[in-house]
PyMOL commands that place a pseudoatom at each C-alpha (Angstrom):
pseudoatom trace, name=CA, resn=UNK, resi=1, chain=A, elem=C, hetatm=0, pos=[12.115, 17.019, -35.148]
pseudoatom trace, name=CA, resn=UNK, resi=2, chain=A, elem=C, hetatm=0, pos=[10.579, 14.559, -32.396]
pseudoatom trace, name=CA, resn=UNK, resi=3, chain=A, elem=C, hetatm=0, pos=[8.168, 16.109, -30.401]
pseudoatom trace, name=CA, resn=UNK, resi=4, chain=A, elem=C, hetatm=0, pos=[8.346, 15.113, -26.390]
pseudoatom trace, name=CA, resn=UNK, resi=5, chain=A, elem=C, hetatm=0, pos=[4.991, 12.911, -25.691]
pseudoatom trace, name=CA, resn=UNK, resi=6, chain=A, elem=C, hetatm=0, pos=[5.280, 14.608, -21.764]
pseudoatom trace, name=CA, resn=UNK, resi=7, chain=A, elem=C, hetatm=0, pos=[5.270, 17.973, -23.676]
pseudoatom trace, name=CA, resn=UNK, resi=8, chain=A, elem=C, hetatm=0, pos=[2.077, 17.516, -25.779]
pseudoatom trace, name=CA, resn=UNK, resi=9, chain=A, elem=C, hetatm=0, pos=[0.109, 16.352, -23.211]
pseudoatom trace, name=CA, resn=UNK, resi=10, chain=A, elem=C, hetatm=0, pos=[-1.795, 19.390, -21.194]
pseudoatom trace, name=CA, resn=UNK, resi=11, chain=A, elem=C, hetatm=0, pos=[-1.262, 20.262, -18.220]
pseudoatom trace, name=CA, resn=UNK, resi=12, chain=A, elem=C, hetatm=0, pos=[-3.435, 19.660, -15.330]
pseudoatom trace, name=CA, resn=UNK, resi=13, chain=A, elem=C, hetatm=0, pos=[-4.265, 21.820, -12.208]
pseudoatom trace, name=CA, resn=UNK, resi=14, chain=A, elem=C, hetatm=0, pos=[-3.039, 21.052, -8.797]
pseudoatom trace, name=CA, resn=UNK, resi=15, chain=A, elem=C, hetatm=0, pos=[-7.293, 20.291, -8.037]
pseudoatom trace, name=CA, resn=UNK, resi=16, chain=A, elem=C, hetatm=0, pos=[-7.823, 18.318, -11.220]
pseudoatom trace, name=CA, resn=UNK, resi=17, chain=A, elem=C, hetatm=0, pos=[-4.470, 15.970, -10.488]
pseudoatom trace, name=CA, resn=UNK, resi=18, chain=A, elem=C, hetatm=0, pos=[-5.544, 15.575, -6.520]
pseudoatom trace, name=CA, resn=UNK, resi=19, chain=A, elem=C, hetatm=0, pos=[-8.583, 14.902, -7.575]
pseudoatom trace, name=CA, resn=UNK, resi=20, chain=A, elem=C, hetatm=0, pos=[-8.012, 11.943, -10.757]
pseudoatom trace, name=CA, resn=UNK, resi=21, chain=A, elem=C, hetatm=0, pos=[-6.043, 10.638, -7.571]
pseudoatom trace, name=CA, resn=UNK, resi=22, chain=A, elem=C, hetatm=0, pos=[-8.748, 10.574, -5.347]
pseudoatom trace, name=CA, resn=UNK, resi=23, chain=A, elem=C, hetatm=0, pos=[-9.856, 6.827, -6.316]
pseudoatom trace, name=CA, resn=UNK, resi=24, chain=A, elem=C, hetatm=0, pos=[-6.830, 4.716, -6.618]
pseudoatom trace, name=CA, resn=UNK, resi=25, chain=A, elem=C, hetatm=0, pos=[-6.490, 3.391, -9.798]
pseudoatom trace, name=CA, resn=UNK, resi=26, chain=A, elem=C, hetatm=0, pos=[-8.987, 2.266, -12.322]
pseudoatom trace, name=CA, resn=UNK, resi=27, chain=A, elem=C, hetatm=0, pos=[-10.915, -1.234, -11.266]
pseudoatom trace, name=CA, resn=UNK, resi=28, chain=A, elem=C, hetatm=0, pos=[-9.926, -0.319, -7.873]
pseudoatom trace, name=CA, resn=UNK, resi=29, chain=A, elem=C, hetatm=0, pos=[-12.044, 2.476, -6.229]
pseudoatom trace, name=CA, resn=UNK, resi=30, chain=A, elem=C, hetatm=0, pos=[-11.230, 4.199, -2.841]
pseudoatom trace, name=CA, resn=UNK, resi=31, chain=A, elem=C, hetatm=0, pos=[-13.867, 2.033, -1.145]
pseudoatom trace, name=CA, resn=UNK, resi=32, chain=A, elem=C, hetatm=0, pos=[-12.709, -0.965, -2.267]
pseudoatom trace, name=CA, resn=UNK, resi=33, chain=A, elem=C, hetatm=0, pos=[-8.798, -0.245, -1.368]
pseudoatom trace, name=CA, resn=UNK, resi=34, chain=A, elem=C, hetatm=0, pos=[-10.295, 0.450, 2.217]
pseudoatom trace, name=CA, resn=UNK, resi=35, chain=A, elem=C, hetatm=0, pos=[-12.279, -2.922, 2.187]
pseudoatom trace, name=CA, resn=UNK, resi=36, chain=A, elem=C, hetatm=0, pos=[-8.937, -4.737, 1.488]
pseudoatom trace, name=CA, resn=UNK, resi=37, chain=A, elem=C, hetatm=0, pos=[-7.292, -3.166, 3.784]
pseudoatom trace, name=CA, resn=UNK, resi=38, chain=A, elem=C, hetatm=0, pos=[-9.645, -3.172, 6.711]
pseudoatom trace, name=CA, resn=UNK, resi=39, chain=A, elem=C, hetatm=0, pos=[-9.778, -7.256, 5.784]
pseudoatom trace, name=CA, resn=UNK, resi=40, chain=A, elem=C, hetatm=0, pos=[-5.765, -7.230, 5.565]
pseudoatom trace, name=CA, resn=UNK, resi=41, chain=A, elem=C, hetatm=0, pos=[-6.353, -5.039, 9.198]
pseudoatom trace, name=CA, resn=UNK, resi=42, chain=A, elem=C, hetatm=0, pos=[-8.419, -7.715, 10.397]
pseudoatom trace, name=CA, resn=UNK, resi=43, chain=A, elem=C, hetatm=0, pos=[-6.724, -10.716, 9.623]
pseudoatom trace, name=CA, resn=UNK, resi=44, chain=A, elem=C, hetatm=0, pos=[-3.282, -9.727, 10.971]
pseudoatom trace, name=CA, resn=UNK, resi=45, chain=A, elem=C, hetatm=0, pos=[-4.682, -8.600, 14.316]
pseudoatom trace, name=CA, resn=UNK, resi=46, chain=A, elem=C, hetatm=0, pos=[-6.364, -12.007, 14.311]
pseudoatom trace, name=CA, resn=UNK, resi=47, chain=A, elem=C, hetatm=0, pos=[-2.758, -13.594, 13.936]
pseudoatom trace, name=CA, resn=UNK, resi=48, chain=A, elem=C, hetatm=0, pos=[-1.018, -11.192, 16.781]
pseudoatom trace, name=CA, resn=UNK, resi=49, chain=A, elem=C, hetatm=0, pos=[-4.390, -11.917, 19.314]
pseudoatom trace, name=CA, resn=UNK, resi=50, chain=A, elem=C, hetatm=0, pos=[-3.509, -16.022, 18.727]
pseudoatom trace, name=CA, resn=UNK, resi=51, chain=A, elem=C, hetatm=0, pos=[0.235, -15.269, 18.804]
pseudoatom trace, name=CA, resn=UNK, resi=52, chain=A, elem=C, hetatm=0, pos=[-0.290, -13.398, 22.243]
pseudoatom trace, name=CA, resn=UNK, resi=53, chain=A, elem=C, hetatm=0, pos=[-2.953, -16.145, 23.587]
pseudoatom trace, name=CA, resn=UNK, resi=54, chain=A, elem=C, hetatm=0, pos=[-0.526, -18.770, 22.698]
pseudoatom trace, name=CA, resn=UNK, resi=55, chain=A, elem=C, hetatm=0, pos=[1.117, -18.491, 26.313]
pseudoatom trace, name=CA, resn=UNK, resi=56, chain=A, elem=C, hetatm=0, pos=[4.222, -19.182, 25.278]
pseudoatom trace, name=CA, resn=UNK, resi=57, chain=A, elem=C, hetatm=0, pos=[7.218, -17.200, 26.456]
pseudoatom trace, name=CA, resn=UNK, resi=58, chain=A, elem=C, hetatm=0, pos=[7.675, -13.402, 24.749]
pseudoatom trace, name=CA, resn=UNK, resi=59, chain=A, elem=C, hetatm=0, pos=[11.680, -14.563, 24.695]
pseudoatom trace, name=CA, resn=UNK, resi=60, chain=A, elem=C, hetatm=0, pos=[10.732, -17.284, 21.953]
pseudoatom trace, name=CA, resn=UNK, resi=61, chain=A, elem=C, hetatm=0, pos=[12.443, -16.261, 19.344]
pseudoatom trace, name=CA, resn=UNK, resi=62, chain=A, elem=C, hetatm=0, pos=[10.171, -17.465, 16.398]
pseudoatom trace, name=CA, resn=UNK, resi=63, chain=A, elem=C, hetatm=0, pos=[6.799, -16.178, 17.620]
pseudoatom trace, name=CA, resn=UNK, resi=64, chain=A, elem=C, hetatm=0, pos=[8.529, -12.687, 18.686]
pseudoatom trace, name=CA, resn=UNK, resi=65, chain=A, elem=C, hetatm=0, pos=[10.079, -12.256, 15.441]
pseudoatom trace, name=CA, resn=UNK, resi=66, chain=A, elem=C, hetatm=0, pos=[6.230, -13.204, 14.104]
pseudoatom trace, name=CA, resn=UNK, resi=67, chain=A, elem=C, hetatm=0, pos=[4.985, -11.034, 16.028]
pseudoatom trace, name=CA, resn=UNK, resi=68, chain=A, elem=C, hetatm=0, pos=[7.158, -8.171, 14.755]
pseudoatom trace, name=CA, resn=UNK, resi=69, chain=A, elem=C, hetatm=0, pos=[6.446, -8.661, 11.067]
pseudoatom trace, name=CA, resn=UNK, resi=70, chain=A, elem=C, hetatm=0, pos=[2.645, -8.699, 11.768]
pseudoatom trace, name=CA, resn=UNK, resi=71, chain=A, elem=C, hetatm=0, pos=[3.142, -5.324, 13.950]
pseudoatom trace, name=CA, resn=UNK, resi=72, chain=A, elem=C, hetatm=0, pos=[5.129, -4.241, 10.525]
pseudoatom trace, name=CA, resn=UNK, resi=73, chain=A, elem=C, hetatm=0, pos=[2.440, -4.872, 8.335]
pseudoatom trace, name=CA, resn=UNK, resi=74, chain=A, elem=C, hetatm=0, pos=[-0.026, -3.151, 10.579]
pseudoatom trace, name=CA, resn=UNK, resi=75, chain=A, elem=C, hetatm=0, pos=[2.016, -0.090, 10.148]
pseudoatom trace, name=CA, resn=UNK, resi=76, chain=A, elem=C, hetatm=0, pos=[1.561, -0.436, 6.388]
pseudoatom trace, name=CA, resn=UNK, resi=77, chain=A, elem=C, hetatm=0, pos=[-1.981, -0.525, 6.604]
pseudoatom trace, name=CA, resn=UNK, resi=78, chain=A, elem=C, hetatm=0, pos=[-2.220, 2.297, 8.222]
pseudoatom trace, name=CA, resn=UNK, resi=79, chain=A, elem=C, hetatm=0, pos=[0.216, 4.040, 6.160]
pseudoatom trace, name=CA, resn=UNK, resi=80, chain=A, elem=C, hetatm=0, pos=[-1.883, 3.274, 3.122]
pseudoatom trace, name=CA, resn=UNK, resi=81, chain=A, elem=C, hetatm=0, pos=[-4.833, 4.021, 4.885]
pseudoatom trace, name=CA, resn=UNK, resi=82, chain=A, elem=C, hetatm=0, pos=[-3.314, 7.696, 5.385]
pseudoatom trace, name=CA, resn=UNK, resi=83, chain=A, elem=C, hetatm=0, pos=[-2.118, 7.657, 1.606]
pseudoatom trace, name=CA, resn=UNK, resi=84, chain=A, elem=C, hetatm=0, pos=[-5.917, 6.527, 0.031]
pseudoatom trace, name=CA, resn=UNK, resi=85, chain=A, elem=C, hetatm=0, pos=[-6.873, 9.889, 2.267]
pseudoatom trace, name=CA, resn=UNK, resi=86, chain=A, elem=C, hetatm=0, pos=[-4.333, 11.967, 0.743]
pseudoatom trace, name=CA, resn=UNK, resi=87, chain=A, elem=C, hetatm=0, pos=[-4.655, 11.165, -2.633]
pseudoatom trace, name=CA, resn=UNK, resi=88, chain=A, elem=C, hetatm=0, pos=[-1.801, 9.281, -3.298]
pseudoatom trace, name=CA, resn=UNK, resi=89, chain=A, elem=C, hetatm=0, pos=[-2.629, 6.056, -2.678]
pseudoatom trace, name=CA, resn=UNK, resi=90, chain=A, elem=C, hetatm=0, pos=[-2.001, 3.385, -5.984]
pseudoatom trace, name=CA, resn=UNK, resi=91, chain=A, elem=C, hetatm=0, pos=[0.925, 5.931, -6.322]
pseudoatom trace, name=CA, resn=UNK, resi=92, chain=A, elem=C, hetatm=0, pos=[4.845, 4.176, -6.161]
pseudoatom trace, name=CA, resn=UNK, resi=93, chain=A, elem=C, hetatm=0, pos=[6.910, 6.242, -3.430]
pseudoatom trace, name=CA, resn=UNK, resi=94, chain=A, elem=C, hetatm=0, pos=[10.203, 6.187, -5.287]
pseudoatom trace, name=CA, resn=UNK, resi=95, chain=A, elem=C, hetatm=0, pos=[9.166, 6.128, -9.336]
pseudoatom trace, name=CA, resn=UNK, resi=96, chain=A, elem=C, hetatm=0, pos=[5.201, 7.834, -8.547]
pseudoatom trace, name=CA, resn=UNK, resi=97, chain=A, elem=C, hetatm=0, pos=[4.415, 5.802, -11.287]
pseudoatom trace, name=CA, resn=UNK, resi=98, chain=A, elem=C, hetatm=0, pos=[0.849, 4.395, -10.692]
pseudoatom trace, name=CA, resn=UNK, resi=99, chain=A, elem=C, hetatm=0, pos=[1.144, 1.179, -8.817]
pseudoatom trace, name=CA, resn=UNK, resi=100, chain=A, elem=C, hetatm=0, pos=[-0.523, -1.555, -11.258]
pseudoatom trace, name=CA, resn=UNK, resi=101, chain=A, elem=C, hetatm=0, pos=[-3.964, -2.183, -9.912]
pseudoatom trace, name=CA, resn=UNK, resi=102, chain=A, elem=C, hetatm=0, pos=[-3.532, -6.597, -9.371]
pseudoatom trace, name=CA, resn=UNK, resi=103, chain=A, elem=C, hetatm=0, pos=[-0.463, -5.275, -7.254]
pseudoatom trace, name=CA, resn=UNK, resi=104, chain=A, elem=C, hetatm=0, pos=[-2.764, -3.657, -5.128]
pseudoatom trace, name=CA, resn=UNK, resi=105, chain=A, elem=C, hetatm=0, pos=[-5.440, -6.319, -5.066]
pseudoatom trace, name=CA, resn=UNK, resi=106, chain=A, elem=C, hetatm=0, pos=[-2.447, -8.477, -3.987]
pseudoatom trace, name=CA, resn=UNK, resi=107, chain=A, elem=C, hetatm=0, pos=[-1.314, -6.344, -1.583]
pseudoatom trace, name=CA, resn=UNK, resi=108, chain=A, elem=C, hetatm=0, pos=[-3.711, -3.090, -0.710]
pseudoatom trace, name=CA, resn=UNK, resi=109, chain=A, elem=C, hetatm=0, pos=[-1.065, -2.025, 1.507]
pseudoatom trace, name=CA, resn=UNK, resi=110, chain=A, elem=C, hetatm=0, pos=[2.257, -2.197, -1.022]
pseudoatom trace, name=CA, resn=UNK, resi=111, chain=A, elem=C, hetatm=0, pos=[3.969, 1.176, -0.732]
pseudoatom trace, name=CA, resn=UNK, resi=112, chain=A, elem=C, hetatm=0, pos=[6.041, 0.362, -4.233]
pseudoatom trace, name=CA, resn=UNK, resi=113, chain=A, elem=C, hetatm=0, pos=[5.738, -0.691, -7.753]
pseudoatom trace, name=CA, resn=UNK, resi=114, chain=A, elem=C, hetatm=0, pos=[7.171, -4.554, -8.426]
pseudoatom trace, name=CA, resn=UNK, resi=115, chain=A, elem=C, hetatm=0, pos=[10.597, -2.973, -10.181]
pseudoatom trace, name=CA, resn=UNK, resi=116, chain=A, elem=C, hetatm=0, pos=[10.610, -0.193, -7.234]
pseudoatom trace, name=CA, resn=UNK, resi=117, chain=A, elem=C, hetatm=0, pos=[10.211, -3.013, -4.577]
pseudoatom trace, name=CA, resn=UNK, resi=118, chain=A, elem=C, hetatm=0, pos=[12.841, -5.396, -5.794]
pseudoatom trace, name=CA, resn=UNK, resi=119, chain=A, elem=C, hetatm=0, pos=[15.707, -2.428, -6.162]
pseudoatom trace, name=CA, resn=UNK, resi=120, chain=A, elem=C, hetatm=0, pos=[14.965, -1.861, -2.325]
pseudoatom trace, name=CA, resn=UNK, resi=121, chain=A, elem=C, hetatm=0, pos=[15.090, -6.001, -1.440]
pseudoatom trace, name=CA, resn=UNK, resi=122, chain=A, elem=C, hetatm=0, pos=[18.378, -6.018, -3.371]
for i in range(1, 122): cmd.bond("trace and resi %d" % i, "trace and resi %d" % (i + 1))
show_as sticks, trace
zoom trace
């Protein structure tokens, strides 16, 4: 008879599971998730300013559809700003299966896990 590993593990509280969620992952700690994405903040409003100062037409095509994936990625960072407050930052939105913690060093702002992202590129 095979015992379920999920089974024999205890269960946790609602309180203890919010808060073992409260810093990110292990190696990564709430403060420095907001560091890297404050810098990630930083630098992509740096690239939208010199976009906008460029005085080149809105209508170009190239620098509008820039400018659109920066404004994306600001919405990300903000998203995963909200998510370190609510505890569920590090945390993949489709599998919530911990997000490896060089994914998030990569990207602090990555909403998925590498196998969740690439089903949702496909």
């Amino acid at each position: 008879m095979s015992l379920d590993a999920s089974r024999t593990e205890p269960r946790r509280s609602e309180t203890e599971t919010r808060s073992s969620r409260l810093e990110p992952r292990p190696g990564l700690t709430a403060e420095e998730a907001r560091g890297r994405l404050e810098h990630a903040r930083s630098s992509r409003m740096a690239q939208l300013r010199a976009l906008e100062e460029t005085g080149q037409s809105v209508a170009d095509h190239l620098m509008s559809a820039q400018a659109e994936a920066i404004r994306r990625v600001l919405k990300e960072i903000d998203e995963a700003s909200v998510r370190i407050d609510d505890g569920s930052y590090g945390t993949c939105l489709a599998c919530s299966k911990p997000v490896p913690a060089e994914r998030l060093e990569i990207l602090p702002y990555t909403r998925y896990c590498v196998a969740c992202q690439r089903r949702a590129t496909v």
